[in-house]
C-alpha positions as a printed Julia matrix, in Angstrom:
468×3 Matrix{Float64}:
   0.0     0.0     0.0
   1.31    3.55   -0.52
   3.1     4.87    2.23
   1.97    8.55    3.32
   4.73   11.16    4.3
   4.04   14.51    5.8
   5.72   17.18    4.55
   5.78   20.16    7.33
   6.6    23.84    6.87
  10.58   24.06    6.94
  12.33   26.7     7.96
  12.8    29.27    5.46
  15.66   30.84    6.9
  17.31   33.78    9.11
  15.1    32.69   11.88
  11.37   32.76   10.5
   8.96   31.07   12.65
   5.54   31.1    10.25
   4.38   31.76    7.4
   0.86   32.97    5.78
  -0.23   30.58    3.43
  -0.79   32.84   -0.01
  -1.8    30.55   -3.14
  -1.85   26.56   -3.31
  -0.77   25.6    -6.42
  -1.61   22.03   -6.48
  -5.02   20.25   -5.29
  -5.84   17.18   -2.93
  -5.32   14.24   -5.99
  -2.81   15.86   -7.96
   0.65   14.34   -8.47
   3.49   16.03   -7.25
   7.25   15.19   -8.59
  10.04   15.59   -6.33
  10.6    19.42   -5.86
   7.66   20.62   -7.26
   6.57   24.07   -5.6
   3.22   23.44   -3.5
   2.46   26.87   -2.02
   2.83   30.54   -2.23
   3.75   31.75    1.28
   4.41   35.13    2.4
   6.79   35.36    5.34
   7.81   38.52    7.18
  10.51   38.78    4.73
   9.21   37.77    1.48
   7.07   35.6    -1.0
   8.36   32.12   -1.6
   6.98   29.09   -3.09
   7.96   25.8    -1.23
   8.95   22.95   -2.91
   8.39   19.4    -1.71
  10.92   17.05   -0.79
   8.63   13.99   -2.1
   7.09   13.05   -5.36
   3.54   11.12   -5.36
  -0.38   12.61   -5.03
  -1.4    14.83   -2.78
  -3.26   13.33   -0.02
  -4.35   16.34    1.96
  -3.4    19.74    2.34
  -3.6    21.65    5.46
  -4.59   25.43    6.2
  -6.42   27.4     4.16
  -5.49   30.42    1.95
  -4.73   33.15    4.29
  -3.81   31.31    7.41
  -1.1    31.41    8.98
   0.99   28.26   10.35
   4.27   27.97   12.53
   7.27   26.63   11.12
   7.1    22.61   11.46
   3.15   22.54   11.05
   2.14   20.3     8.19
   1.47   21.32    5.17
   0.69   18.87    2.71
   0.42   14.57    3.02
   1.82   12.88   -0.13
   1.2     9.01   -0.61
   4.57    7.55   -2.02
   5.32    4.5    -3.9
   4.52    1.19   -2.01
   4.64   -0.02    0.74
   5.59   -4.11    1.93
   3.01   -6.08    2.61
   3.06   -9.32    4.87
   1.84  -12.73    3.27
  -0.96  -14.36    4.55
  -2.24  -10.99    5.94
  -0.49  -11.65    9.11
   2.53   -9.46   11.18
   5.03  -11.41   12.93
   3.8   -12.82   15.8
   5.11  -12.66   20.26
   8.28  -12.09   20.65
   9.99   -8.47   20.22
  11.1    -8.79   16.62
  11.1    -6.33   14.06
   9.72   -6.2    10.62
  11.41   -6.47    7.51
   9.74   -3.38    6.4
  12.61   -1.08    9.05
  14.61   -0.2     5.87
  14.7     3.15    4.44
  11.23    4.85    3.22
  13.12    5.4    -0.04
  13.61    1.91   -0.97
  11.23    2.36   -3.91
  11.51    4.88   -6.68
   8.56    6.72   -5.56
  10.11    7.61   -2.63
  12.93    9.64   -3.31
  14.06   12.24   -1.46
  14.84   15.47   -3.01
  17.79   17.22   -4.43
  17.14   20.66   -2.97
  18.2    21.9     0.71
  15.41   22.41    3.19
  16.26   23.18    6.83
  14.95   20.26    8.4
  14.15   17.82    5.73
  17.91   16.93    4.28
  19.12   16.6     0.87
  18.67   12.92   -0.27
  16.39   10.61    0.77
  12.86   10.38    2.48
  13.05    9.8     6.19
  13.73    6.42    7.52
  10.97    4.9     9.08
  10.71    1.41   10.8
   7.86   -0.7    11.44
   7.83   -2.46   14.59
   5.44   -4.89   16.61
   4.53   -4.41   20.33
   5.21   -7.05   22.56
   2.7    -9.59   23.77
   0.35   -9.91   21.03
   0.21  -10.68   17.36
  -1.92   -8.41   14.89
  -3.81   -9.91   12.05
  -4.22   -8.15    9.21
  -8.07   -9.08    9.21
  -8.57   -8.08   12.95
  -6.1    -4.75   12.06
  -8.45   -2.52   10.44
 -11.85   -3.17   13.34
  -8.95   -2.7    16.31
  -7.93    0.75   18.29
  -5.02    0.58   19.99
  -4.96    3.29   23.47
  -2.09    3.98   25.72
  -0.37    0.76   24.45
  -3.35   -1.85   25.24
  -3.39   -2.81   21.88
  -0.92   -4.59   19.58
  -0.77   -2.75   16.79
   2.31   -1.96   14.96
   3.2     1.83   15.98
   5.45    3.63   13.65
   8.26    5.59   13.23
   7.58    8.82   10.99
   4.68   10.49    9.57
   1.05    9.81   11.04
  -1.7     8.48    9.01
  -3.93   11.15    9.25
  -5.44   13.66    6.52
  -8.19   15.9     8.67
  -6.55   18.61   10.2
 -10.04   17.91   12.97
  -8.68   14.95   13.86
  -5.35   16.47   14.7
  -6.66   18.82   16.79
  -8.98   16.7    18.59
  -6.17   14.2    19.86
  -3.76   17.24   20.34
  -6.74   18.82   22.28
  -7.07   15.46   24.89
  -2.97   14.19   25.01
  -3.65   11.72   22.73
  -0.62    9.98   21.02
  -1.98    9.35   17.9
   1.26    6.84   17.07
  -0.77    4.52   19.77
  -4.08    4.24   17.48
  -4.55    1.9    14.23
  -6.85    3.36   11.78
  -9.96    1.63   10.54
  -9.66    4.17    7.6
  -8.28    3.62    3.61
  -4.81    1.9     3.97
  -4.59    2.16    8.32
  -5.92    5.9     7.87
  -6.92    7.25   10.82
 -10.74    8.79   11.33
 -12.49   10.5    13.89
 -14.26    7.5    14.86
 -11.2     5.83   15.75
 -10.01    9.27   17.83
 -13.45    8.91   19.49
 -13.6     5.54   20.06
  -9.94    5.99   22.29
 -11.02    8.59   24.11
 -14.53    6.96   25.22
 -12.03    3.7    26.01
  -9.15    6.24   28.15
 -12.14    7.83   30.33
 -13.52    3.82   31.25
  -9.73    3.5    31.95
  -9.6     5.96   34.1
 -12.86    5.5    36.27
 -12.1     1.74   36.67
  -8.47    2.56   38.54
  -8.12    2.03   41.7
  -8.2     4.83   43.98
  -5.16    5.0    45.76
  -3.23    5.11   42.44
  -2.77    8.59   40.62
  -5.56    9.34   38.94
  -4.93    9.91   34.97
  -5.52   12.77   33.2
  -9.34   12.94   32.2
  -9.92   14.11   28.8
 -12.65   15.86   27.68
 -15.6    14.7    25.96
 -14.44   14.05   22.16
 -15.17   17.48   19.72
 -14.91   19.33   22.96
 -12.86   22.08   22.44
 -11.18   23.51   25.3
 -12.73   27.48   26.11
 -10.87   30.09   24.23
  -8.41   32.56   25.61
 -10.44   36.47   25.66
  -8.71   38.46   23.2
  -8.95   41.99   23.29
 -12.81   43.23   22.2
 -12.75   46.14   20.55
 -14.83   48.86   22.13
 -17.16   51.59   20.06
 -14.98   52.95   17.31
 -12.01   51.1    17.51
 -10.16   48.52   14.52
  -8.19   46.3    15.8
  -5.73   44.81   13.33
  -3.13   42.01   13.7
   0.39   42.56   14.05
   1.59   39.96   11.42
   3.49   39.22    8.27
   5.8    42.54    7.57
   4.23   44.42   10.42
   4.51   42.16   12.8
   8.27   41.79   11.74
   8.9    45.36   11.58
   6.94   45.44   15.36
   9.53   43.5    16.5
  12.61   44.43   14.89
  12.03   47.97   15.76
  11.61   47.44   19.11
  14.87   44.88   19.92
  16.27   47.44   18.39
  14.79   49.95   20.95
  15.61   47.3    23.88
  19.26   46.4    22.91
  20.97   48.98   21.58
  22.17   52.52   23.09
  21.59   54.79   20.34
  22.48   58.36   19.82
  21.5    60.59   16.74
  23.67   63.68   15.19
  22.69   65.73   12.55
  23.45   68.42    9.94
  22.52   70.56    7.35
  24.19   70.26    4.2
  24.43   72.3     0.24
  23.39   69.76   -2.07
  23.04   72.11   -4.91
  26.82   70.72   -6.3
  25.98   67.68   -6.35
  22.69   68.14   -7.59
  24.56   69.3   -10.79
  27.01   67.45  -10.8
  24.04   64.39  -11.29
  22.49   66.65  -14.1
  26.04   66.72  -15.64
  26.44   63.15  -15.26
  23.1    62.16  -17.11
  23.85   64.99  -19.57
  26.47   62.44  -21.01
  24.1    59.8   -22.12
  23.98   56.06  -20.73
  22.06   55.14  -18.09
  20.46   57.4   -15.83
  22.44   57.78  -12.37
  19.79   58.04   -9.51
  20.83   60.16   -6.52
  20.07   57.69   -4.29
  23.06   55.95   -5.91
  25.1    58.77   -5.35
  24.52   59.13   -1.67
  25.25   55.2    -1.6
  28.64   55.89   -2.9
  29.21   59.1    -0.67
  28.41   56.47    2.25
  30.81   53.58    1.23
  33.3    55.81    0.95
  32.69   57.45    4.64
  32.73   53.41    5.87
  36.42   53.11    4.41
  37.21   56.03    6.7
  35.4    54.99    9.44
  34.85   51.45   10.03
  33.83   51.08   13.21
  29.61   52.36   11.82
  30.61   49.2     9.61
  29.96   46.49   12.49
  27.8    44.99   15.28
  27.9    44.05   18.53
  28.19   40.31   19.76
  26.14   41.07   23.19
  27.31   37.46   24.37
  30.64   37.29   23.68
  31.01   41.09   24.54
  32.6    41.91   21.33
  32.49   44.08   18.46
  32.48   42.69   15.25
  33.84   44.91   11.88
  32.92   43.55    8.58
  35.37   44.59    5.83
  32.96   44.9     3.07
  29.57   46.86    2.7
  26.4    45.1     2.37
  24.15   48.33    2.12
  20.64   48.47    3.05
  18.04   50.94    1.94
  14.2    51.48    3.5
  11.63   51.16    0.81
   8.25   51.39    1.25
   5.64   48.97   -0.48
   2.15   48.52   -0.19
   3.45   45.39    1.86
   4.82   47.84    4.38
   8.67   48.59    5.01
  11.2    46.61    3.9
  14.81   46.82    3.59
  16.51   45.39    0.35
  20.71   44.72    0.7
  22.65   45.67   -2.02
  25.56   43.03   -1.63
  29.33   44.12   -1.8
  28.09   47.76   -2.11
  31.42   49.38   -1.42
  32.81   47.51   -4.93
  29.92   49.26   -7.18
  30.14   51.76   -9.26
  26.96   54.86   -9.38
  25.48   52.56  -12.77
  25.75   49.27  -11.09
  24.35   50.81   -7.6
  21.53   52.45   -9.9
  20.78   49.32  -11.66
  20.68   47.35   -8.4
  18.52   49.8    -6.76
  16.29   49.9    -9.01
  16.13   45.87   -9.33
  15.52   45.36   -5.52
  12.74   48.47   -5.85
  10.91   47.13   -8.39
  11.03   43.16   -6.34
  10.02   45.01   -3.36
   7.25   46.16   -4.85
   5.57   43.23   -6.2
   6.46   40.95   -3.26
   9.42   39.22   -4.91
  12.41   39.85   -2.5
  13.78   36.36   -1.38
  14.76   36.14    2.12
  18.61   36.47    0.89
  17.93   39.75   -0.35
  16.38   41.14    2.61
  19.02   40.09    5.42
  23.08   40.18    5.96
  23.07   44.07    5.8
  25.65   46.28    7.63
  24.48   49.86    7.71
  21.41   51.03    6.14
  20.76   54.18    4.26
  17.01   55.62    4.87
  16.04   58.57    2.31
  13.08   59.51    4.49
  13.29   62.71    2.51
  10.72   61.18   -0.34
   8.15   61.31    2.35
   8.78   65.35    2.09
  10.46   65.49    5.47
  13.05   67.29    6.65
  14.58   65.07    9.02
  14.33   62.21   11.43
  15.77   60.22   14.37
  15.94   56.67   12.96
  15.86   53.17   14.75
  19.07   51.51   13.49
  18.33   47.93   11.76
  19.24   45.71   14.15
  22.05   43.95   14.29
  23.47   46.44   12.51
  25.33   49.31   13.67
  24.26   52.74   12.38
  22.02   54.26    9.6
  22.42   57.44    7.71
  18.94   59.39    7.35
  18.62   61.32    4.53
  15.69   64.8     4.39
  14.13   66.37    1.55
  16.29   68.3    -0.51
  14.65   71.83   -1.13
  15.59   75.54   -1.78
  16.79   77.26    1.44
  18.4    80.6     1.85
  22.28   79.71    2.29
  25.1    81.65    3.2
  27.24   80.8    -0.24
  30.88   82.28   -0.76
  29.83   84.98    1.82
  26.9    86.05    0.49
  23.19   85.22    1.08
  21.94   82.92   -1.76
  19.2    80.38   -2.43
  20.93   76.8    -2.26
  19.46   73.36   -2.6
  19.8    71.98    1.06
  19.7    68.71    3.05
  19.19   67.97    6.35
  21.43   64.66    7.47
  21.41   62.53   10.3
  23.54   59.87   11.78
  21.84   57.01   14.26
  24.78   55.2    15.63
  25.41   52.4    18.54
  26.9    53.76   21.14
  28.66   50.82   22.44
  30.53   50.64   18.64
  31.97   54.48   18.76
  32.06   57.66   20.51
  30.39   61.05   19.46
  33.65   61.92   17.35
  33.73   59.4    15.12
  29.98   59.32   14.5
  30.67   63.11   13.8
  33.3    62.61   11.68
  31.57   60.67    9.66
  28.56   62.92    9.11
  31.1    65.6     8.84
  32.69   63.79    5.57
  29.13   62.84    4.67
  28.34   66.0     4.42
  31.42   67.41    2.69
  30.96   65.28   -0.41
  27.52   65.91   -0.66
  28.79   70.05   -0.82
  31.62   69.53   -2.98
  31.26   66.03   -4.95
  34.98   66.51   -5.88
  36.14   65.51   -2.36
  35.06   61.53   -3.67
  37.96   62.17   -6.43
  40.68   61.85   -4.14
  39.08   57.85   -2.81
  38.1    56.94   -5.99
């Protein structure tokens, strides 16, 4: 008979612990080959479709479209290949021996594992499972699919690996009343187990329990099968408020934010700054032809430059092994915001790009942002962020640094101010900038030193020349 593997929600990396279930993209029936994509999830990082590790048909799937499951809750049940059968429709019988059938799940060609690496789930094969027979009595394979077997008072073989089980109900029913449902046989398709076999335990672990003598513990009671335990109050929303759910991106912004509030001793500096030069000095360069230089690209390179200087804004803190840790390259982050809510895209190896390659890269990561594309590799292993808060036509801010990282360089609207220029009053183009830094990293003179050389390039563009 086929043998039924559960594939569970692995870990898609840096940490994630669910996932909202966007788009299945296969049905209960279809067949799946080995590292076929199943689901659209979005995590707090990004969309990704998961591929499963097995090949065979879909037996179940579990959760809805829009729900949201825990890493290492089941997703789909796939029935693979077949499974041994005994001859004469009879297990082995006393004794403590095991069956034949202990070798690898993957002994067939249906059951192959898959190529690709998910955490939790291995690169080759299907997990092992054995098949072994209690003690004490033998199980017939005509008596196997009428018995139940409850807190070992059966004989029926118990397994090693996935559960039988396709209704999500019947999970939570046993999971509800402590049942171990590795201690039932299922009357069901193939030893599948039903709610009628879930009931039928339960009714038989409450006679159990009232028949025990009284001056031994008394077992746990479980409730009355399809009893669902009372609900925890969640807040009620009085007259005129929403209540919304802090989940997905908010919910990982929520938290982010505020570890960064908890852990790390920030300070913020600030100062005003001429742009007009290098305003022109971007019209000049896109005056030339090729592509079009974004001056978001320019500030990138203005910061990568300032990191050479100073490299201690360049690092993060090891809280546990008391230590500060300096990275000698420059994966730069940038804020963008999508109708997903805020996100923060890494350009990798920032420090080695040139103003097209930043531009091209920016613009890349913008446009993936955007329409939910960003894989988790792009969204993490950043070392200082730049935030151009300015397109929200601010003039400044006091940003929360992206934790782990170190620092982040705010960047204000650029707009015409009256400016003291060569001695005289004039109208200049003018930026307000601000440096959030980790205190524990530096002291108030390098942060300023920084901004300071910040700001000089953005004034006189030229200053770059003599790094470049």
């Amino acid at each position: 008979m086929a043998q039924v593997l559960e594939f569970k929600l692995p870990d898609l990396g840096e940490g994630l612990t669910e996932a909202e279930i966007v788009r299945w993209l296969v049905e209960v029936g279809d067949v799946v080959a080995i590292d076929q994509p199943v689901v659209e999830v979005e995590t707090a990082k990004a969309m990704v479709e998961v591929p499963c590790p097995y090949g065979g048909v879909v037996t179940a799937r579990f959760g809805e479209e829009g729900t949201e499951l825990p890493v290492g809750a089941p997703l789909i049940t796939v029935a693979v290949g077949e499974r041994p059968t005994s001859s004469g429709g009879s297990a082995a019988s006393g004794g403590s021996a095991e069956s034949a059938s202990g070798e690898s799940a993957g002994a067939g060609s249906g059951a192959e594992g898959s190529g690709n690496v998910l955490v939790g789930y291995g690169t080759s094969e299907a997990p092992a499972r054995r098949r072994r027979v209690r003690q004490g009595r033998p199980v017939s394979g005509a008596s196997a699919a009428g018995s139940r077997a409850v807190n070992g008072h059966a004989g029926a073989e118990a397994e090693d690996g996935p559960v039988p089980v396709i209704s999500p109900l019947v999970r939570r029913l046993a999971r509800q009343n402590g049942l171990d449902l590795r201690e039932l046989t299922g009357s069901g398709p193939d030893g599948l187990i039903l709610r009628a076999d879930v009931e039928y335990a339960l009714r038989a672990a409450g006679q159990g329990a009232a028949a025990a003598p009284s001056a031994q513990p008394r077992p746990r009671v479980p409730q009355a099968p399809g009893t669902a335990p009372a609900p925890r109050p969640t807040g009620t929303p009085a007259h005129g408020e929403i209540r919304t759910p802090l989940k997905g991106v908010r919910g990982a912004v929520a938290d982010k934010l505020a570890r960064s509030r908890r852990e790390i001793p920030d300070a913020t500096c600030w100062v005003d700054a001429d742009a007009t030069e290098l305003m022109r000095a971007r019209t000049a360069m896109n005056a030339a032809g090729g592509p079009k230089i974004s001056l978001l690209a320019l500030l990138a390179r203005i910061c990568t430059a300032a990191l050479t200087r100073f490299p201690e804004l360049n690092s993060t803190v090891d809280a546990e092994a008391r230590e500060v840790v300096r990275f000698d390259h420059v994966h730069l982050g940038f804020a963008a915001q999508t109708d997903r809510g805020l996100v923060v895209p890494v350009v990798r190896d920032a420090h080695a790009r040139d103003a097209e390659s930043l531009t091209a890269e920016f613009a890349r990561l913008t446009e993936a942002g955007r329409t939910g594309t960003l894989t988790p590799a792009e969204l993490t292993g950043g070392t200082f962020t730049l935030n151009n808060y300015g397109v929200f036509g601010v003039d400044g801010s006091t940003p929360i640094i992206n934790h782990p990282e170190a620092a982040m360089l705010g960047v204000g609207r650029i707009v015409p101010k009256p400016w003291v220029h060569e001695g005289e009053l004039a109208v200049r183009q003018v930026v307000q900038l601000s440096l959030t830094f980790d205190h524990r990293v530096c002291d108030g003179g390098t942060a300023g030193g920084f901004l300071r050389y910040v700001a000089d390039c953005v004034e006189q563009p030229a200053v770059l020349l003599r790094t470049l």
